[in-house]
TIGUTI-140557 format. One record per residue (C-alpha): x, y, z. Coordinates in steps of 0.02 Angstrom, whole numbers, plus 32768, in hexadecimal, padded with zeros to 4 digits. Layout:
BEGIN
u v w
X Y Z
...
REM end
This chain:
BEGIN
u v w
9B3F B5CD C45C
9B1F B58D C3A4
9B45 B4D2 C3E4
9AD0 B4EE C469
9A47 B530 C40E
9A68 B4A0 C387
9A72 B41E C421
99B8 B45A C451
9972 B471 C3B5
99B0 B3B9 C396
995F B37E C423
988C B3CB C400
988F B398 C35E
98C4 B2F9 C392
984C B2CA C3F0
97C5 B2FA C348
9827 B2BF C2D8
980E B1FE C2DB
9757 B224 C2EF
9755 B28E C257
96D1 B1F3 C205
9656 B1F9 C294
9646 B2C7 C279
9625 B29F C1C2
95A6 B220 C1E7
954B B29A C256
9551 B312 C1CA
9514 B29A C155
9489 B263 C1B6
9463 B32F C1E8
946E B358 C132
93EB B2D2 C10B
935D B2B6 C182
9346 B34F C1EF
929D B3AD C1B9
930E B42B C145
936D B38A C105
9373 B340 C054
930E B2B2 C086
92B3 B2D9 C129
928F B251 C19B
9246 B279 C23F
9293 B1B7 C28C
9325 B1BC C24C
934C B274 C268
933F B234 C335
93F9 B216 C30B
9438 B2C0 C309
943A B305 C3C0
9468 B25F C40E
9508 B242 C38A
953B B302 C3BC
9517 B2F6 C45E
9567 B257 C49D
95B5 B1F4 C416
9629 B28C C3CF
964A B2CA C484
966C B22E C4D2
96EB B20D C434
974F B293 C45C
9754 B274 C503
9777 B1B3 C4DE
97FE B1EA C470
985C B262 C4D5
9873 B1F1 C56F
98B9 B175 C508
9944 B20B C4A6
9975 B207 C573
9962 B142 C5BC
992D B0E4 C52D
989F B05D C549
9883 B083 C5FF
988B B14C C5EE
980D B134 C550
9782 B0D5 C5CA
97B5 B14D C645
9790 B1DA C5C3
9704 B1A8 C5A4
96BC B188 C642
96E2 B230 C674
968A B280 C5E1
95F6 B247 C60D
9600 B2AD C69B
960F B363 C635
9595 B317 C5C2
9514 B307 C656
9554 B39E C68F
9512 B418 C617
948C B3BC C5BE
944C B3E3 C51F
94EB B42C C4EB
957F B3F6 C483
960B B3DD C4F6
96AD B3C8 C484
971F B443 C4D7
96E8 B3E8 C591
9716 B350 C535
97B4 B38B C4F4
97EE B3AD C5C7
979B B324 C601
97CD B29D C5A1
9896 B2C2 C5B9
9871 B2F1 C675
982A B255 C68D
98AC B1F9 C643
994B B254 C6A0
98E6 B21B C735
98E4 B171 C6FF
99A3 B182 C6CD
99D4 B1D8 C763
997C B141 C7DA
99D4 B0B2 C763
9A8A B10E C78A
9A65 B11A C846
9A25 B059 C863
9AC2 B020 C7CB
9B19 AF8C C828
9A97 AF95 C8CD
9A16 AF1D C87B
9A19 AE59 C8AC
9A1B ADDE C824
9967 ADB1 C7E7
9926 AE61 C823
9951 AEBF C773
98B0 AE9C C72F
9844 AECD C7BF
98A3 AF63 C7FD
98BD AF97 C743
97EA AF84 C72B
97C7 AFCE C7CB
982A B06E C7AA
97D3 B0A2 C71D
9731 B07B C74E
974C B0EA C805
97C8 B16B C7B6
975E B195 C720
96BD B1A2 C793
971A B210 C7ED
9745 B281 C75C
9698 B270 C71B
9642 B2C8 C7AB
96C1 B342 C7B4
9688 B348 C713
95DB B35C C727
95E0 B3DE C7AC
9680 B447 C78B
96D0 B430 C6D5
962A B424 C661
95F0 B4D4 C6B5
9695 B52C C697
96A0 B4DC C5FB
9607 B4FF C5B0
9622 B5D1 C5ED
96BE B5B1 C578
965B B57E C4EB
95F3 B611 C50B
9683 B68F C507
96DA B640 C468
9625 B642 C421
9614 B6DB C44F
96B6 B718 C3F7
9681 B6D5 C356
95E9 B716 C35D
9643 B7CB C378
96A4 B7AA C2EF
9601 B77A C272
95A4 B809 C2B5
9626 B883 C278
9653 B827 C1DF
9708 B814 C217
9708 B750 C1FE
9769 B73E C158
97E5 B799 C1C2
9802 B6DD C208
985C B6CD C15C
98EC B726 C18D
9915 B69B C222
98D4 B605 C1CE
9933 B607 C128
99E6 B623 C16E
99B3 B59C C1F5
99A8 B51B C178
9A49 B528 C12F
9A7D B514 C1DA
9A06 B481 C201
99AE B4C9 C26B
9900 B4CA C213
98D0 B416 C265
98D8 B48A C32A
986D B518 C2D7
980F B4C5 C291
97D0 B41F C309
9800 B485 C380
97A2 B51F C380
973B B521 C2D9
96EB B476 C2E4
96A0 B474 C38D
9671 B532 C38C
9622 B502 C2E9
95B5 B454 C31A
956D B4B8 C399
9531 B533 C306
9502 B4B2 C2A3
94AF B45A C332
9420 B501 C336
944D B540 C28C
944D B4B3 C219
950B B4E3 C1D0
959E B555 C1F8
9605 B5BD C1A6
96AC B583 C21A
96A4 B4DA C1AE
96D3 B51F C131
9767 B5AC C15C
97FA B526 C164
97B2 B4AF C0DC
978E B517 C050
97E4 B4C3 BFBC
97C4 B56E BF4F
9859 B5E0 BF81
98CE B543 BF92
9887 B531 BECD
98B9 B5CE BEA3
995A B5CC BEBD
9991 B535 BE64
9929 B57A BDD7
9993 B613 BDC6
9A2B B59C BDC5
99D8 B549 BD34
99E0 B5DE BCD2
9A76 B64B BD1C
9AD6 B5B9 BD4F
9B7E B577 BD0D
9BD3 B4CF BCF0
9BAD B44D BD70
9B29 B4D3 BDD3
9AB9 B4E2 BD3E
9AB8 B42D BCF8
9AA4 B3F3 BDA6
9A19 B460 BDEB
9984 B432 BD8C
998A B370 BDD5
99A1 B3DB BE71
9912 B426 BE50
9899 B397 BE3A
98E3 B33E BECF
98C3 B3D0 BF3E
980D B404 BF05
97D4 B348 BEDD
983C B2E7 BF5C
982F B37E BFF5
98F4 B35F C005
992A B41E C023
99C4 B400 C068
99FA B3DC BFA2
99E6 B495 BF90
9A56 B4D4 C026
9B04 B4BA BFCF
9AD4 B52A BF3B
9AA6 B5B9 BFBE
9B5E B583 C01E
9BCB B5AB BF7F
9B86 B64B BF70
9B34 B681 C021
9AF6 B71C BFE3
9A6A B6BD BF7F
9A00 B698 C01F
99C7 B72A C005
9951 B6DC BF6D
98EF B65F BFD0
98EA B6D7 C07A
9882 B754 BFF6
981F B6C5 BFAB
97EE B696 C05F
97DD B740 C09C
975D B748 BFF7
9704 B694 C00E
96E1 B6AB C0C0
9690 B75A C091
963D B71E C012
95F5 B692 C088
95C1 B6FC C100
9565 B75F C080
9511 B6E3 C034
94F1 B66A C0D5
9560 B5E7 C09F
959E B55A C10D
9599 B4A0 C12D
953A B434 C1A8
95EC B3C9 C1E9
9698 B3D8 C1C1
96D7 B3BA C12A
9763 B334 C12D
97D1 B342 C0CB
97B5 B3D8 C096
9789 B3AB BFD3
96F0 B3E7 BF52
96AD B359 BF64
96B3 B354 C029
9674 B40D C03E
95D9 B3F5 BF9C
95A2 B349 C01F
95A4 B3B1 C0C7
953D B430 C06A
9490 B44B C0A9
9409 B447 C036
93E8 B4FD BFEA
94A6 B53F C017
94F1 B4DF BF6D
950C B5AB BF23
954D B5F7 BFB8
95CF B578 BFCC
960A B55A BF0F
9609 B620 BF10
967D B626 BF9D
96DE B58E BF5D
9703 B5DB BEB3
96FB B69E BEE2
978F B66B BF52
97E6 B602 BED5
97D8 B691 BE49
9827 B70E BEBB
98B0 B6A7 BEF8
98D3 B695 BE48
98CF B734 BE14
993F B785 BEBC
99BB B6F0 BE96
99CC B70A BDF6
99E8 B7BE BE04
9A5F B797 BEA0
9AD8 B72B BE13
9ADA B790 BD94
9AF9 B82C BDFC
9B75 B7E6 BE7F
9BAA B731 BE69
9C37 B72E BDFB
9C5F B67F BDE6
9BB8 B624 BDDB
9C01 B56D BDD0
9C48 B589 BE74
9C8C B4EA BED5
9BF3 B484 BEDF
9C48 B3E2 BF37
9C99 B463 BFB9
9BE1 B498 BFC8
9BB4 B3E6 BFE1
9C33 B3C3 C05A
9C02 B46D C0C5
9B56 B429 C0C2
9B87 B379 C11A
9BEA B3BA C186
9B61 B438 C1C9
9AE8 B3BD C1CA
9B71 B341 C244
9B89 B3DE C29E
9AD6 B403 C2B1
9AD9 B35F C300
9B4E B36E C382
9BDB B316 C301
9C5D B35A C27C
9CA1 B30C C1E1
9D55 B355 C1D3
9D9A B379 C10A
9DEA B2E2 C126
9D49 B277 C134
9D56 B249 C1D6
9D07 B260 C287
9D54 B2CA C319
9CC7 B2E4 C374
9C85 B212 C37A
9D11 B1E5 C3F2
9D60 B171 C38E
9D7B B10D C431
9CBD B0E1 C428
9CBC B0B5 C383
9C74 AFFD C374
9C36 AFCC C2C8
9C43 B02A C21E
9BB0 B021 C1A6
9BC0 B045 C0FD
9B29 B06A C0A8
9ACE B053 BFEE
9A27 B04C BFA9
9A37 AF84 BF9E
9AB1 AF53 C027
9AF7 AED3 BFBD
9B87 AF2A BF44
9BE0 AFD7 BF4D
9BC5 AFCB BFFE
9C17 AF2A C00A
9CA7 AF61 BFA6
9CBC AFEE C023
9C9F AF9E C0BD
9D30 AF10 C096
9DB7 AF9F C04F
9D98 AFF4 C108
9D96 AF59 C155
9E40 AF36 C10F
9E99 AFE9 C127
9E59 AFD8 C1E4
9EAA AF35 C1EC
9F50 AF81 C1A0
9F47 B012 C213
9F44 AF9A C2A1
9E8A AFAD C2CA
9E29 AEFA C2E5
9D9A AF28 C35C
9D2B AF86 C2F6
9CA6 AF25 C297
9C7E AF7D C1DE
9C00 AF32 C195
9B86 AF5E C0FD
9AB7 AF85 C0FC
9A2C AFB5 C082
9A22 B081 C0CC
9972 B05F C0FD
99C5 AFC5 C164
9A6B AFFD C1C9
9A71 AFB1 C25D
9A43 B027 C2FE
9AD1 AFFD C35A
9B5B B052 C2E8
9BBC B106 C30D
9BE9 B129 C23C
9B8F B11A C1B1
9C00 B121 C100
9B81 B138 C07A
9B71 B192 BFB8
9B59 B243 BFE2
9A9D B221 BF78
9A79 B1B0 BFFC
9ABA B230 C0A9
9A17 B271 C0BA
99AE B1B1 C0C1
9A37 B17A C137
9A33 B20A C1A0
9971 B217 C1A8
996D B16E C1DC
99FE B151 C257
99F0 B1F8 C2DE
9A92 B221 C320
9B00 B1B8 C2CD
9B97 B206 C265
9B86 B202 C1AE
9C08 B201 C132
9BE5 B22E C088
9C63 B1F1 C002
9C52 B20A BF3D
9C7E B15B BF10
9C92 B0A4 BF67
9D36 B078 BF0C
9DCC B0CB BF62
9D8D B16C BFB6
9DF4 B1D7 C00F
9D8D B1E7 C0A4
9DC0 B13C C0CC
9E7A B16F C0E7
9E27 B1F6 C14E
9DB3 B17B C1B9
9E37 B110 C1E0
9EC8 B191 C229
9E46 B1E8 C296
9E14 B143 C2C3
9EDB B11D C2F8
9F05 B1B0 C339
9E71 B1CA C3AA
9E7C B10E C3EA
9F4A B0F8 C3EE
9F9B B07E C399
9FCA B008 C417
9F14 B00B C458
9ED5 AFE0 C3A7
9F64 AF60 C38E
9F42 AEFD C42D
9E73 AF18 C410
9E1D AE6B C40D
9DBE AE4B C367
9D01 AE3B C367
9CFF AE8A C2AE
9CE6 AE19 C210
9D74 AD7B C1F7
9DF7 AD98 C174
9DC0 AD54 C0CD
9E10 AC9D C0B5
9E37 AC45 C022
9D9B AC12 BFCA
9D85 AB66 BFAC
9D40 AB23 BF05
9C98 AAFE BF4B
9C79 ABC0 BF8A
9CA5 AC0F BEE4
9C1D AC67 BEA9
9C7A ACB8 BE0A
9C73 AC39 BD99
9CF3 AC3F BCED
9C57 AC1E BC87
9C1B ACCD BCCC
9C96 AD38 BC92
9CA7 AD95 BBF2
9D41 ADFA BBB7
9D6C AE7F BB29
9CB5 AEB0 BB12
9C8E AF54 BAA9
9C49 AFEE BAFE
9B94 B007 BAFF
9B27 B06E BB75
9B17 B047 BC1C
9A66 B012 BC0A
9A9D AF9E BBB1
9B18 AF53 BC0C
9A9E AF3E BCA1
9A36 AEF3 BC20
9AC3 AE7B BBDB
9AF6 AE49 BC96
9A39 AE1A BCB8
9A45 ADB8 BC34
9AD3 AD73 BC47
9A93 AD39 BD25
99D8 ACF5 BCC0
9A2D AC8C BC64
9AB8 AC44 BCEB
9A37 AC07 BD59
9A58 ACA7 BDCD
99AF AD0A BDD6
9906 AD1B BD81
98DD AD8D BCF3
9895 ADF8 BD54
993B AE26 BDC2
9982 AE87 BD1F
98E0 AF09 BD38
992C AF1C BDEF
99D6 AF3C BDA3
9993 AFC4 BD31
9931 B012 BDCF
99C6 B015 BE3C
9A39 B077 BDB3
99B5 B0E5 BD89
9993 B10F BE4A
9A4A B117 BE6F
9ADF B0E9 BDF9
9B3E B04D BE17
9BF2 B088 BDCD
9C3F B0AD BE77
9CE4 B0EC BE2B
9D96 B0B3 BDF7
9D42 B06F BD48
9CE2 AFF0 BDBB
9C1B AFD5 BDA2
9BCB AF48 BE0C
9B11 AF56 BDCA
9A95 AEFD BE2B
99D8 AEEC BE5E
9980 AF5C BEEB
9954 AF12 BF84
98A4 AEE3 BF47
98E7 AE8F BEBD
993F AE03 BF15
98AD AD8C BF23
98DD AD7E BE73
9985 AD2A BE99
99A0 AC6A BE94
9A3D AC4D BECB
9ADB ACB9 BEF5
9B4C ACEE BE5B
9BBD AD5A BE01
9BEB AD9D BD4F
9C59 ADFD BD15
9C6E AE64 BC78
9D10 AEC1 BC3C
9D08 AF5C BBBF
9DCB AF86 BB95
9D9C B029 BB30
9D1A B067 BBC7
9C62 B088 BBD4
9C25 B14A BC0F
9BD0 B12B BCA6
9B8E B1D2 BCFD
9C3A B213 BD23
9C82 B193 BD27
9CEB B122 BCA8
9CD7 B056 BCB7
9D26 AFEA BC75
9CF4 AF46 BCFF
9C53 AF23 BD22
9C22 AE84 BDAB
9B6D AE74 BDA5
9B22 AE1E BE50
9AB3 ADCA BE9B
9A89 AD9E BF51
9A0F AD4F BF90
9A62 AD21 C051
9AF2 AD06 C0A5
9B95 AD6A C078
9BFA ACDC C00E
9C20 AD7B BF88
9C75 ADEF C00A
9D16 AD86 BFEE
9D11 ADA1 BF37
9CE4 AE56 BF34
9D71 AE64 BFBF
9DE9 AE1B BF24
9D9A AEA6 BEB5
9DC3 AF26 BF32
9E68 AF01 BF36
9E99 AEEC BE83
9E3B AF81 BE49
9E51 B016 BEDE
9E8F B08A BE60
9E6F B0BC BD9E
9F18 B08A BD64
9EE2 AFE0 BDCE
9E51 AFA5 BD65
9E7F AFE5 BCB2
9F25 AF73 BCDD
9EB1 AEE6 BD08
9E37 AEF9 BC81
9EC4 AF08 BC05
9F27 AE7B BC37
9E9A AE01 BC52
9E6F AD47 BC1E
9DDC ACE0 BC82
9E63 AC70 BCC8
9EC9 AD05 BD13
9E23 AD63 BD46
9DC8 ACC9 BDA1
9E41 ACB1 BE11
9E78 AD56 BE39
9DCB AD84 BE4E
9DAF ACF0 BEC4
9E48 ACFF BF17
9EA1 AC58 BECB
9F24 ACB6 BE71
REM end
């Protein structure tokens, strides 16, 4: 029953989603030029009912035939929603959308699996235009004359409920299922779902809504990790207040579900701050005029209609101080260990998202719910695409080649780049939420460090076991060619470029030092080092076993002249987060993948601790250049 409910919930608020940035604009242009607006402007105001009525409808209708038949069932989609659109005019039609746009495109589906194999050559592209074009006419009428009525005495009735529930001030009640359903990731159903449509259509006549704002509150979420702040222990309490500012600044709540998971009995804190905001919004007519995504301060103050900045800051902040004060009772009354097992937490918290997806990461790492049968291409992921993720993608690489596997391609990607076509996604567990907001139903795997992880050992024996070994022995190999020896003109990592025995400094520094160090090779621009500091600050580059590849961001790279390497050792090790390094190999890549091979080397000679310190110690820059470059 859970899976189900998960399955469907999955499915509404995927078809809102992805259109999250036209609701905002609609809010943004409400907000601004209707005649209560901040700047009232009778033209442009002409926007309003025409972006609510047809452009937001038709995207959810657009979007759900494609979740079913991709390109065609999108047209389809959105063909047909025209029809419940016409249907009921004057009124918001998200929930016909939301059956519309998937009916049309099982119909679409459905047609494409009867005429499979009956079509002649040089036919696809007619039959193919043809069907849409008579199929989602079809659906559109039925649209227009069945589905928009029904659809819109739905609306009515859900209305209707909520309206019950504001009448007789029971909506903070809503609390008590909303809170528990994000830890369970099921917030996303709730609240595209049911909240956001219910609530254009109030903000359509009404000028805001309360519903907005139920899921997305950012106070009682605030709370909590406040109270950790101050009753917390060890890792909890250091660790909570850059929680904290993620959660309220960046609207990132999941950050705040695995400090409710180590101690369940603490969601009790931000169900009362919720219970408390949404009273206290009621009370004072707070609400927003479009949904607030994510669900950040700085989101919710921008969706705020002009006049309703107290209500809302009151309901923020009310709910944030009694969160804090219920959980901070709630630890000091009943949680006995404080610390708790916050990676556990972590690792509870990926797994319930995969799961909330219709996937499930095992302890191990690995996937037993992606067949691994279907498993095509591996993408590792990293703010840059061009180093940790690298390193990891050509240690998998090589342990599926050892385990016998050849004919899956792993590759590596900036996270806001993976590739569409991949079933697994290995990333820093920072980065698990970009790469899962941005690739729908594709497995994630979160690991702690690039260098040696365990989930790798974990990846690769589901992987065996699932496909057999003699089916992954005899596989045919479309996945990236085994490194060969490098030849003297493709060497990148020059002896001139590496410096050995140096004396611990901070790691700003050392970025600083390696910038230097690629200026004045001929490597990159001054301005790449600024890019090197950015991408540390954003995300550290030590990716474990006393390894630090520092490097510029993606923007940065129009700084780069040429392809290059350095590398740095520190024998008595630099403190680098929590980590100890004692190598560093600063890069820089403009194209083409001519450093894979060396940071392949790299992962080989240092997939352990004891691996590097041995390297490091024993090093001279005739030894290191050609082990590094594979000469040795």
């Amino acid at each position: 029953m859970k899976e189900r409910i998960q399955k469907f919930g999955r499915f509404l608020s995927g078809m809102v989603m992805p259109n999250i940035g036209a609701f905002i604009a609609w809010g943004l242009i409400t907000a601004l030029f209707i005649p209560a607006g901040w700047l009232p402007n009778e033209r442009l105001a002409a926007l309003v009912d025409p972006m609510l009525q047809y452009l937001l409808t038709i995207l959810i209708g657009y979007t759900g035939g494609k979740m079913v038949a991709d390109q065609k069932g999108a047209v389809a989609g959105a063909i047909a929603t025209m029809g419940v659109v016409v249907g009921v005019p004057g009124t918001p039609m998200f929930i016909g959308a939301m059956l519309i746009g998937p009916l049309a495109g099982w119909v679409i589906k459905k047609f494409d699996k009867l005429m499979e194999g009956h079509i002649k050559a040089g036919f696809e592209m007619l039959v193919n235009n043809f069907s849409v074009g008579i199929l989602g006419g079809v659906v559109a009428i039925l649209g227009l004359l069945f589905i928009g009525p029904v659809c819109a005495g739905i609306t009515a009735a859900l209305g209707a409920g909520v309206q019950v529930l504001v009448d007789h001030h029971l909506l903070p009640l809503t609390a008590i299922l909303v809170e528990p359903a994000k830890v369970l990731f099921l917030n996303n159903a709730i609240n595209h779902g049911v909240f956001s449509p219910i609530g254009l259509e109030q903000a359509a006549t009404a000028g805001k809504s309360i519903l907005f704002m139920i899921e997305s509150n950012p106070g009682p979420g605030l709370g909590l990790l406040l109270a950790y702040c101050v009753a917390g222990k060890g890792s909890t309490r250091s660790s909570a207040a850059g929680a904290a500012l993620i959660h309220f600044v960046g609207g990132i709540h999941e950050i705040y579900f695995p400090y409710v998971l180590m101690n369940p009995i603490l969601i009790l804190g931000p169900m009362s701050g919720n219970i408390v905001a949404i009273f206290l919004l009621q009370l004072l007519g707070g609400g927003l005029q479009g949904p607030a995504s994510p669900g950040s301060i700085i989101a919710e103050l921008l969706m705020t209609p002009r006049g309703g900045y107290f209500a809302n800051i009151v309901g923020i902040f009310g709910g944030c101080a009694v969160s804090f004060v219920v959980t901070f009772f709630l630890m000091k009354a009943f949680v006995k260990d404080s610390e708790g097992d916050l990676e556990a937490a972590r690792a509870s918290v990926a797994a319930a998202k995969a799961a909330s997806k219709g996937q499930s990461i095992p302890e191990s790492g690995a996937a037993n719910r992606v067949d691994p049968k279907d498993v095509k291409k591996i993408v590792f992921a990293c703010d840059a695409g061009m180093g940790s993720s690298a390193m990891g993608a050509t240690m998998l690489r090589n342990k599926l080649k050892t385990a016998g596997i050849t004919d899956i391609e792993v590759v590596h990607a900036p996270v806001s780049e993976v590739p569409k076509d991949c079933q697994i996604i290995v990333t820093h567990h920072e980065l698990a939420g970009r790469a899962s907001s941005g690739n729908p139903g594709v497995l994630i795997i979160p690991i702690k460090n690039f260098m040696g992880a365990p989930e790798y050992d974990g990846i690769v024996s589901t992987l065996v076991e699932g496909r057999g070994a003699a089916t992954a022995k005899n596989a045919t190999s479309v996945a990236a060619p085994e490194n060969e020896r490098l030849q003297k003109g493709d060497i990148i990592l020059k002896k001139e470029n590496i410096r050995l025995g140096l004396k611990p400094v901070t790691p700003e520094q050392v970025i600083l030092d390696c910038g230097r160090m690629m200026v004045d090779a001929g490597i990159v621009e001054e301005e790449y080092i600024q890019g090197m500091i950015e991408r540390n600050e954003s995300f550290p580059v030590a990716i474990g076993c006393h390894v630090a590849i520092p490097h510029g961001t993606n923007e940065a790279r129009k700084y780069i002249k040429k392809n290059g390497l350095v590398v740095m050792t520190y024998p008595d090790g630099i403190a680098w987060e929590d980590d100890v390094v004692k190598l560093v190999i600063g890069i820089a890549v403009k194209d083409g993948n001519d450093h894979i091979d060396v940071l392949g080397y790299i992962s080989e000679a240092c997939d352990t601790d004891e691996a590097t310190d041995q390297l490091v110690a024993n090093a001279n820059v005739e030894e290191l250049y050609k082990k590094l470059n594979g000469l040795a």
